[in-house]
Backbone bond lengths (Angstrom), bond angles and torsions (degrees), N, CA, C in turn:
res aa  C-N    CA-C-N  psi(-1)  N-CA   C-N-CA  omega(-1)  CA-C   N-CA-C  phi
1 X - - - 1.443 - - 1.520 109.27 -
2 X 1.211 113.42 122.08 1.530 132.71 175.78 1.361 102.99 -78.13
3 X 2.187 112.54 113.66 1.431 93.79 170.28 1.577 119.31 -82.18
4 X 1.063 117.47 -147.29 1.933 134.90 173.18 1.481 72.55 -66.39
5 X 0.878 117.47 -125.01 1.681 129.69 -145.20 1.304 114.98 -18.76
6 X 1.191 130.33 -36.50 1.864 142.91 150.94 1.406 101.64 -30.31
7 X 1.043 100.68 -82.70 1.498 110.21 173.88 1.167 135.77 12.20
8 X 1.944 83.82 -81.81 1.554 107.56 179.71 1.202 112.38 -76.16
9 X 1.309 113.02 -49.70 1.741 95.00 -166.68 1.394 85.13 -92.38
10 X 1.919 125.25 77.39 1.640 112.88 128.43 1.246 124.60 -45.24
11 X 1.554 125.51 156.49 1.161 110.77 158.05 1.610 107.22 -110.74
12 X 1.458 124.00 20.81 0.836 143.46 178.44 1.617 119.34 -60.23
13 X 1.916 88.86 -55.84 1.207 103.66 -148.53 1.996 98.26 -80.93
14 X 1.431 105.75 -158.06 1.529 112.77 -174.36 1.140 101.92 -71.63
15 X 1.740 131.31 172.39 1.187 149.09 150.32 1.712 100.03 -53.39
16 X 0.823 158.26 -16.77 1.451 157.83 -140.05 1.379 104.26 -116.33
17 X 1.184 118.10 -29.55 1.794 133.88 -168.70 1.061 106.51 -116.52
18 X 1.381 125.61 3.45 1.439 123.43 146.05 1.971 122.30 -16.21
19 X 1.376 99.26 134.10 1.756 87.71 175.35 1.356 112.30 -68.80
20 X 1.836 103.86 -15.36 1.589 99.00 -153.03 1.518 99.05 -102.66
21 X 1.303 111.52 25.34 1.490 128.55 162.91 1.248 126.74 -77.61
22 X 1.201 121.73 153.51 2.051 114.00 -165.23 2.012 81.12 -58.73
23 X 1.555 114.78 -75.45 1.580 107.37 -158.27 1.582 108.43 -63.88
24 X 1.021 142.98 -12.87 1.399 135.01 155.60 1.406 106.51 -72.80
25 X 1.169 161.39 -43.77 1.190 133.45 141.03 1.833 132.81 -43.45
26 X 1.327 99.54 -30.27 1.897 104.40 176.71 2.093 87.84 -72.55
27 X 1.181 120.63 -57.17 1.708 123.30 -174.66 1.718 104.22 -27.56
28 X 1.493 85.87 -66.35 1.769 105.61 -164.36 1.972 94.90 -46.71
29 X 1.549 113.05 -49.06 1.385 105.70 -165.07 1.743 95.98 -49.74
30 X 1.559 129.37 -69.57 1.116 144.47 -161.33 1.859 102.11 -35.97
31 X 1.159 55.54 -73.70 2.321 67.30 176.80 1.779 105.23 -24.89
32 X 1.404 124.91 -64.38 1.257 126.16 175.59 1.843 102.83 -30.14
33 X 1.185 131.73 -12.74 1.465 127.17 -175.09 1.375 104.27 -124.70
34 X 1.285 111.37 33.28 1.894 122.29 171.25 1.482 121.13 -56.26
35 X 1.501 94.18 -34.20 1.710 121.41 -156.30 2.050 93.59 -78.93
36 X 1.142 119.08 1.52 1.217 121.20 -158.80 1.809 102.56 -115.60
37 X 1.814 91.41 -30.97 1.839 92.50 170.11 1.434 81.73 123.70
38 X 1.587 113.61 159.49 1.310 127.70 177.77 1.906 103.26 -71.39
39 X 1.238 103.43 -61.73 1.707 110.63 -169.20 2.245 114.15 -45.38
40 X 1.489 99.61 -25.16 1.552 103.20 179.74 1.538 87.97 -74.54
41 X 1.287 127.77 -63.08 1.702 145.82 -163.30 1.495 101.60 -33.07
42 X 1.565 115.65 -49.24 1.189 144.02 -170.00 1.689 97.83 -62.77
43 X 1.203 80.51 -82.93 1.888 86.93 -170.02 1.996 109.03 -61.77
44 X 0.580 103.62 -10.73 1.675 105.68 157.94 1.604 123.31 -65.07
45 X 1.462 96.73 -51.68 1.962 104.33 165.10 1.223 124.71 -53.98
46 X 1.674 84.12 -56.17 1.903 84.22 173.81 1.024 134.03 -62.12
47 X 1.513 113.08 -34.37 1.733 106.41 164.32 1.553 117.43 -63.46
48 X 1.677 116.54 -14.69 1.221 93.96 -147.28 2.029 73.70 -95.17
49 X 0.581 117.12 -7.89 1.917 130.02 -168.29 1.728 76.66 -72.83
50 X 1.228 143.30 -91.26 0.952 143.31 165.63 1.297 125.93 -4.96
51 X 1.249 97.75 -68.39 2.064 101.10 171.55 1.312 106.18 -41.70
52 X 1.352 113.16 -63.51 1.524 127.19 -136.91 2.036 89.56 -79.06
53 X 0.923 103.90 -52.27 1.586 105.38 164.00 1.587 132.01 -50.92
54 X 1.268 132.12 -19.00 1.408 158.79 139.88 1.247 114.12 -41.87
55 X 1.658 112.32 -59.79 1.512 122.99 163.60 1.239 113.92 -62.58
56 X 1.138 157.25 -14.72 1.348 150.12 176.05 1.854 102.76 87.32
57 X 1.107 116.87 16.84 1.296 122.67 162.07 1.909 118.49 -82.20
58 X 1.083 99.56 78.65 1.912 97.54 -161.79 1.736 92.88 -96.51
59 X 1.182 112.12 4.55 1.921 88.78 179.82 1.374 89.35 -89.93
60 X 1.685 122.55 -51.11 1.608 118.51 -154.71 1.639 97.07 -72.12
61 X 1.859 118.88 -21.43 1.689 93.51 168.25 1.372 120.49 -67.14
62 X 1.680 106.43 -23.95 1.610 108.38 -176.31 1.389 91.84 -64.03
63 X 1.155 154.45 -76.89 0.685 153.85 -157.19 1.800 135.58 -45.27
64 X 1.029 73.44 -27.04 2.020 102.28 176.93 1.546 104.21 -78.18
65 X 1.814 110.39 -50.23 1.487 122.14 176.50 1.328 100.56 -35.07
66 X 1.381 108.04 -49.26 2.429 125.01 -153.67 1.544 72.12 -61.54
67 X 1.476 129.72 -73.14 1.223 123.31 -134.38 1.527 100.16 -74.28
68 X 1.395 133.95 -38.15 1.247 125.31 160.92 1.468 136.19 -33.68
69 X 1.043 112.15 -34.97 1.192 135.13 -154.36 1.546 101.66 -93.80
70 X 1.418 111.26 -40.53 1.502 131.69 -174.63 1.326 93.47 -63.01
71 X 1.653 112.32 -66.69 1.990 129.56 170.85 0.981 99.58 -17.25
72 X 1.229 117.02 -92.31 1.854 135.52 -176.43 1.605 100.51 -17.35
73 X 1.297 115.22 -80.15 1.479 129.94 -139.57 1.827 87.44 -74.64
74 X 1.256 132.59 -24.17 1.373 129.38 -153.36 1.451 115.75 -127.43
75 X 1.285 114.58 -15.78 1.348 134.69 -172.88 1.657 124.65 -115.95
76 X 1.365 94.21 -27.71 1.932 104.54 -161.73 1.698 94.25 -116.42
77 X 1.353 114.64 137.15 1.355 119.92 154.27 1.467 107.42 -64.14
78 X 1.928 107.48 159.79 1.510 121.57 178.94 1.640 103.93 -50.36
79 X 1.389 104.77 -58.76 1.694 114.68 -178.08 1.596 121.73 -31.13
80 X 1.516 104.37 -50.45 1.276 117.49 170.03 1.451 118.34 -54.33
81 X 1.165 127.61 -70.10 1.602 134.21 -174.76 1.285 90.47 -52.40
82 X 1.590 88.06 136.73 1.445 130.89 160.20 1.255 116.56 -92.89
């Protein structure tokens, strides 16, 4: 069993999903709130994708999207996603 930290630093995965990437570092923060269930983890981004987009900060939401997206595909069963 591969934990969170396995995970991230695959060396499997793309250059792009790097941990030492702005959203592989924003991922890694989220993850610290695992213990809560994937679906809270989830809806935490999105608001905060929201916030941060409100502010006129649109790279660090782009950026939040990457790390969402990573969540989803690596973190959440099919059942779960909405």
């Amino acid at each position: 069993m591969i934990g969170i930290a396995g995970k991230i630093g695959s060396p499997n995965g793309d250059r792009k999903a790097e941990p030492g990437t702005r959203h592989g570092r924003l991922l890694g923060g989220y993850l610290v709130n695992m213990h809560r269930g994937a679906a809270p983890v989830r809806e935490l981004m999105l608001a905060d994708i929201e916030r941060f987009q409100s502010l006129g900060a649109i790279g660090y939401a782009d950026d939040l999207r990457i790390a969402l997206k990573r969540f989803t595909s690596e973190f959440m069963s099919r059942e779960d996603r909405r």
